[in-house]
N, C-alpha and C positions, 0 to 999 in steps of 0.2 A: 248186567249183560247176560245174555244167553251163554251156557257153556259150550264150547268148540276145543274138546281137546287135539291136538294138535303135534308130532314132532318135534322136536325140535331140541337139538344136540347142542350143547353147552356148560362150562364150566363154572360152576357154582361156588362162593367163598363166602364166608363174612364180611363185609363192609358197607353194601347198600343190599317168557319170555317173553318178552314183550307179546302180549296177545291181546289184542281186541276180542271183542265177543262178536258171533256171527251174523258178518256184513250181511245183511239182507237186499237184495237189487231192488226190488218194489218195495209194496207195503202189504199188508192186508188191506183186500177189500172187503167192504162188509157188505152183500147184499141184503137189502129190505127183507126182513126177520121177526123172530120172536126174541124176547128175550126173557129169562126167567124169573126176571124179578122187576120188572116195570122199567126200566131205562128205557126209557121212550125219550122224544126230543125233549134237552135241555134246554134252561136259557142258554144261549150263545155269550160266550166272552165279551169285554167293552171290544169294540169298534180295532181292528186291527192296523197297525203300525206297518207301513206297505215297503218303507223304503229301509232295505237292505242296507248295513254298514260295508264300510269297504274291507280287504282285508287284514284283519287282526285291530281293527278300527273300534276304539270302547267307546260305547255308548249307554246312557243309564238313566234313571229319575232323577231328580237332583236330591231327592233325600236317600241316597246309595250309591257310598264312593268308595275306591278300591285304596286301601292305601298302603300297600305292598304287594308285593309278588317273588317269590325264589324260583327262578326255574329249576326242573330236573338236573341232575348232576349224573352221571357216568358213576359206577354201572347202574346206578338204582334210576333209569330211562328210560324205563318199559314202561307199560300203561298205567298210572298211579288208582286208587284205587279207594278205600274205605276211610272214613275217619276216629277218632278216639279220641278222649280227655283226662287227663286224670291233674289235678293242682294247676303248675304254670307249664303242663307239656302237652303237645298234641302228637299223635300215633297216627301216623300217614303208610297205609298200603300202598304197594304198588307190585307191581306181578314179578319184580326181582326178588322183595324182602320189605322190608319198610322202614321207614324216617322216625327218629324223635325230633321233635323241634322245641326247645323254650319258649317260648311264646307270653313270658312275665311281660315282655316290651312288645304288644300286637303289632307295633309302628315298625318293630326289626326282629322277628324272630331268629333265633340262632340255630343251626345244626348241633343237635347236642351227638346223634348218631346215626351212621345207617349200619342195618343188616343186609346185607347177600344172603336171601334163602328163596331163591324163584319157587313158585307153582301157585297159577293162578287159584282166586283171584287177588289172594291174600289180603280180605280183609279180616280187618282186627278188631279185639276191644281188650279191654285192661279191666283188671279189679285186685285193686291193693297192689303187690308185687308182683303181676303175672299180667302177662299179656298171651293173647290167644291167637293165632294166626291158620284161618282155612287153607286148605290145599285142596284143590278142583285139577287136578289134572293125572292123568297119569304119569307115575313117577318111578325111577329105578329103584329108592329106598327112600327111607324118611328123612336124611340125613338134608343139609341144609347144601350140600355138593351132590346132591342128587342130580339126573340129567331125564328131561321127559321123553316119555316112551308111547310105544303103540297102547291102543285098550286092552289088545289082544295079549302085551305086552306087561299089564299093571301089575306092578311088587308091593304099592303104596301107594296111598292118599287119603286124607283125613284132618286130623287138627294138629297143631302144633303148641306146646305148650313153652314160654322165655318167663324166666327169673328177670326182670326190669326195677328190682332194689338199685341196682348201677344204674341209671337210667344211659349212661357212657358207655355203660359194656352189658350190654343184655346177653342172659346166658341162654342157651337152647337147653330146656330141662326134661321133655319127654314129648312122644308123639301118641297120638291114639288112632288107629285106622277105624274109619266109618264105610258104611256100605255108601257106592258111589261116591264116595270122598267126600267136602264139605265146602261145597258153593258158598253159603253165607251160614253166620251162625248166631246163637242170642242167647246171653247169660239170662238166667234167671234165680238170684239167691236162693238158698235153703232158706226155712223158715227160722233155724235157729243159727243160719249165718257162717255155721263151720264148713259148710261145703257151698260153691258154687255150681249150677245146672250149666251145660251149653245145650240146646238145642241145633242140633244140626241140621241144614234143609239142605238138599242135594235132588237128583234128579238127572233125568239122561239117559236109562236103562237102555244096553242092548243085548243079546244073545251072547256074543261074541266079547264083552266086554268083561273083564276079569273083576269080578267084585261087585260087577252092577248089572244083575241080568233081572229082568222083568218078571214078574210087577214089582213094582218101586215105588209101594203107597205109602210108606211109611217115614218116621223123622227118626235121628239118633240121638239119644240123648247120654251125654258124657256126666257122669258125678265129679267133681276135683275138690277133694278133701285141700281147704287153704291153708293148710298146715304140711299137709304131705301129699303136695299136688303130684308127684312122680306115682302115687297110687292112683291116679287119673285112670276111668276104665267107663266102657259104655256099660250102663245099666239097664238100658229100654231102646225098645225101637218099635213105640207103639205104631199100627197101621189106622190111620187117620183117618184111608177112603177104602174100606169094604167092600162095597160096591164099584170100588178101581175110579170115582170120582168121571170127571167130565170125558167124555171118549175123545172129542174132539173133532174138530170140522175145517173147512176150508178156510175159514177165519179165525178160529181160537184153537189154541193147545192143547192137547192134550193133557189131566191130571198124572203127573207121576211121583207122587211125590211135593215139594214145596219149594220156593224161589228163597222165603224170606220170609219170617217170622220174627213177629214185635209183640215183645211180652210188657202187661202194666202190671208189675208184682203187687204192688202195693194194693191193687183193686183183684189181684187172682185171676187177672183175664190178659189172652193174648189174640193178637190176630195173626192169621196166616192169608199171606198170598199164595197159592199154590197152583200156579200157571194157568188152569183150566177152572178155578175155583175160589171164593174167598168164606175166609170161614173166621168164625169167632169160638176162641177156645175157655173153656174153665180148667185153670194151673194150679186149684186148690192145693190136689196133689202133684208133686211137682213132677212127680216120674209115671205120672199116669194124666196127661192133660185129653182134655174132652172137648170134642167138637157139640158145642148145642146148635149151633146157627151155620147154614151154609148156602152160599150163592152164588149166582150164574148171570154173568152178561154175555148173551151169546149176539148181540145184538152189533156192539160196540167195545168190548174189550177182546184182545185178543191173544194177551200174555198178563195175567194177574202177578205183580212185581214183589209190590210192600207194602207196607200197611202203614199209617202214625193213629193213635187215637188223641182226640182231643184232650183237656188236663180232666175233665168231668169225667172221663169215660164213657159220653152218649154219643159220640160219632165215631167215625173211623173214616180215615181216604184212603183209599185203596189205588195202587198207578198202576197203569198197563204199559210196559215196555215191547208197544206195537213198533214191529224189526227188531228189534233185539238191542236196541242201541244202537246201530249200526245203519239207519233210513233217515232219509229225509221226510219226515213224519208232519212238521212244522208248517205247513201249508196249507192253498187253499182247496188240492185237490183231497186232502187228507179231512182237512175240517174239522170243527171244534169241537167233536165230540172220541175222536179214535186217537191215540197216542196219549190220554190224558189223565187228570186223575177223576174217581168218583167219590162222591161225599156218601154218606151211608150214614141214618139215623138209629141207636139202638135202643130200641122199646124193649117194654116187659122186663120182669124180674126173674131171678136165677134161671133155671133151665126154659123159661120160657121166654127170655130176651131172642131178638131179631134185628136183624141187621134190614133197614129198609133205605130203599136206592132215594135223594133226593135233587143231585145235580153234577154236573160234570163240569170241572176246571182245567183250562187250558190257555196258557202262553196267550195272549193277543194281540202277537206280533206275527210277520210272514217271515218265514226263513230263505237262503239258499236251497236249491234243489244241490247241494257239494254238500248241506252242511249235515251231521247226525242231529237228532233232534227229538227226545221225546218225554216223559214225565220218566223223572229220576231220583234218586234220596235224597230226601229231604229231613228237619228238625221241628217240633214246634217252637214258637217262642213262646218264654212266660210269661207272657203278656195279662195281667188282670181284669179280669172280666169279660175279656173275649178270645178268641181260636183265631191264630193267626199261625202261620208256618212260611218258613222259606225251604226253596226245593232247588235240586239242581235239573236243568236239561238240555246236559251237553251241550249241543253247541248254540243251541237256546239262551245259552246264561243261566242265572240265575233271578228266580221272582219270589216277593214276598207276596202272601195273598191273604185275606181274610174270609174265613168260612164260620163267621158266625152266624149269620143266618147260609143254614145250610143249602139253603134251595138259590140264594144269590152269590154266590161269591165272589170278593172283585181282587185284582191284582191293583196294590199301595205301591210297592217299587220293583225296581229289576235293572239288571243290571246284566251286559254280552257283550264278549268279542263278536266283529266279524269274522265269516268266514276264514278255517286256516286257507283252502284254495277256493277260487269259482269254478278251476276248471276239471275239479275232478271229489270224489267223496275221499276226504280224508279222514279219520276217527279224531275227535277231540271232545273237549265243554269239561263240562265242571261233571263230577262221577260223584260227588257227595259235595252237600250245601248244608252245613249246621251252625247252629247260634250256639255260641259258649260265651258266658263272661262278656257279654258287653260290644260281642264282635261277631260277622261272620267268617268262616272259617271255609274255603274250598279249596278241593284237590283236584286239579282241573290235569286231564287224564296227559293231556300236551304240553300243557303250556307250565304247571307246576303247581305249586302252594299257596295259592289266593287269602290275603286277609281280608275283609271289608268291614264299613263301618254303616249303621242306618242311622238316620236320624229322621225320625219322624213322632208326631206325638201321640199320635196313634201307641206306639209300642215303647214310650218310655219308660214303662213300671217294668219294663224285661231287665231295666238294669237293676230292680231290688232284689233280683233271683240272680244267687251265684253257687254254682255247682263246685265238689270238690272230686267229680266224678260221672262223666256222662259217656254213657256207650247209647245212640240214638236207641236201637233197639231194642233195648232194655230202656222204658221211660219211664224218667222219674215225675213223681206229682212235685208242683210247688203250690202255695197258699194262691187262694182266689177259690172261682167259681170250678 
């Protein structure tokens, strides 16, 4: 979601504010354009699915069934938010603090704990004993009883670092403030293992804003020795766009900075979505990464989101969170090319690889003009021998889709609530859609904790892949192609 920092007076404890990202009343319109890199008309998605559910009415493929759900629980009711994996637990964000759930038994996961520590967006990820939690907003201090304040106002925000050896009592163990705080963020190990990287992407620069004045071309990068993570400190804040990246227009964002960054350690490469830009990085060195490849859809994307690369490392989908999360995007005035993801083929070797645009995937259903709706996080599955992902979008649901031939890609299942209202735009859907272990897994921003299950044969080899540790954006390779 778009950052919208915001007010808002409250008393903050340990045990589990509520902020949506900004409602946008239209959408981007794209006028007939150039674009920088060839997205020119796609194939168009199969044949759209016209008739609306009713509301909170599931509807699905038949190979994608729900078979649980936890709703939110008081105080941790705000807008839920990121996901995490680590063994039989899953790490659920939400803009109070965050959830552990057990999830040994997918059919009843347990509450093992919540944290009370608001400031959006707080997503997470975990590596070994440590969990990492962003703070996007401005805050009175770091402390987890913090209360949010004006920009003009900002004491704090950045990352948060918990001891999670308890997984019952996670400790608050140190905070590191980042320039413009830390929207979303992405481990990426050392080489020799003793320290983990965070890459921070943040963004939002104003004059006025305490910590985040303009230009904002740059990402933070955090070192956390895993032994004496309370020595946690930024060591880098290389500038990315030199040139200040994409200026920005009536239909796309301006670059300042990055939304989201997905690193593929194993191959040394990461992709950044960075609002007005997508780029492909070399993380050889991990505290100096390098943009070799960078591109522009001025045509049809209008907020460059997040990246997934395929297990090969030859594509990348890049989603455009046109309205911020916050629009009714999902339609036929909107159309099958803006709110969606783009497939991207990577040619060439080392510094000469490219990023080349080959099709645009999107939903093939109609939405509510109530409902939010747009391409949102998603996981690959390890699917053997072909590139298959499930994504969340909002209040879209969720869809599995196959982009192995990248220029066709077709949606296999999916799965949505109706409408929370018809009669007015509510914020809801799924905020992250990931495959772990044999299940999908979503945090649906309203409604709660989604487990689901796929069956299709398409993607049965995903169950010989079992992780003992997944943070999406940090992707790991499994065996195949």
């Amino acid at each position: 979601m778009f950052r919208t920092p915001m007010p808002r007076l409250r008393q903050l404890r340990i045990v589990s504010v509520a902020a949506a990202g900004l409602l946008v009343a239209g959408v981007f319109v794209a006028p007939p354009g150039h674009a920088d890199v060839a997205p020119q008309a796609a194939p168009a998605p199969a044949a759209a699915t016209n008739t609306i559910p009713g509301v909170d009415e599931i509807v699905s493929s038949p190979n994608l069934k729900l078979v649980t759900n936890l709703p939110k629980v008081a105080p941790l009711d705000a807008t839920n938010s990121d996901l995490a994996f680590q063994g039989k637990y899953a790490f659920a964000g939400n803009y109070n603090g965050f959830v552990v759930y057990d999830i040994s038994r997918p059919s009843s996961p347990k509450v093992v704990s919540r944290v009370l520590c608001p400031g959006s967006q707080n997503d997470v990820s975990v590596y070994g004993d440590l969990l990492f939690l962003s703070t996007d907003s401005p805050r009175s201090d770091e402390s987890c009883s913090s209360t949010q304040v004006l920009p003009t106002e900002t004491k704090w925000e950045g990352m948060k670092i918990f001891d999670i050896s308890d997984k019952a009592n996670p400790r608050y163990l140190k905070s590191v403030q980042t320039a413009c705080g830390s929207h979303t963020h992405t481990l990426v190990p050392a080489k020799d293992n003793k320290s983990v990287y965070l890459y921070v992407s943040s963004y939002g620069p104003r004059e006025t804003y305490v910590g985040c004045p303009p230009p904002h071309d740059s990402i933070s990068i955090i070192k956390v020795p895993v032994k004496k993570p309370t020595n946690a400190a930024v060591v880098a804040t290389p500038n990315l766009f030199p040139d200040g990246g994409f200026p920005g227009s009536e239909t796309g964002s301006a670059t300042s900075g990055c939304h989201d960054i997905t690193a593929y350690p194993s191959k040394d490469l990461a992709a950044g979505a960075c609002m007005g830009d997508g780029v492909l990085m070399d993380i050889r060195d991990r505290e100096n990464p390098r943009i070799i490849n960078q591109v522009r859809d001025t045509t049809n994307f209008a907020f460059w989101h997040s990246a997934t690369f395929n297990n090969a490392g030859t594509k990348v989908v890049f989603t455009d969170e046109l309205g911020g999360g916050g629009a009714a995007t999902c339609n036929d005035t909107v159309g099958p090319n803006r709110g969606a993801d783009a497939i991207y083929d990577i040619t060439g070797r080392g510094d000469a690889r490219k990023l080349n645009f080959r099709s645009y995937y999107k939903i093939p259903r109609t939405n509510a003009d109530t409902e939010n709706c747009v391409a949102h996080n998603g996981s690959l599955l390890p699917v053997l021998g072909r590139d298959i992902m499930v994504q969340a979008w909002y209040q879209g649901g969720i869809s599995v889709w196959d982009f192995t031939d990248s220029a066709n890609p077709k949606e296999i299942a999916y799965w949505e609530r109706g409408p929370i209202s018809t009669e007015q735009m509510v914020s809801g859907g799924s905020w992250s859609a990931y495959y772990y272990n044999g299940y999908i897994y979503s945090n649906d921003i309203a409604k709660g904790f989604d487990v689901l299950k796929l069956n299709d044969w398409r993607t049965w080899t995903a169950e010989l892949t079992r992780y003992k540790e997944l943070n999406v954006q940090t992707q790991p390779r499994y065996l195949g192609r």
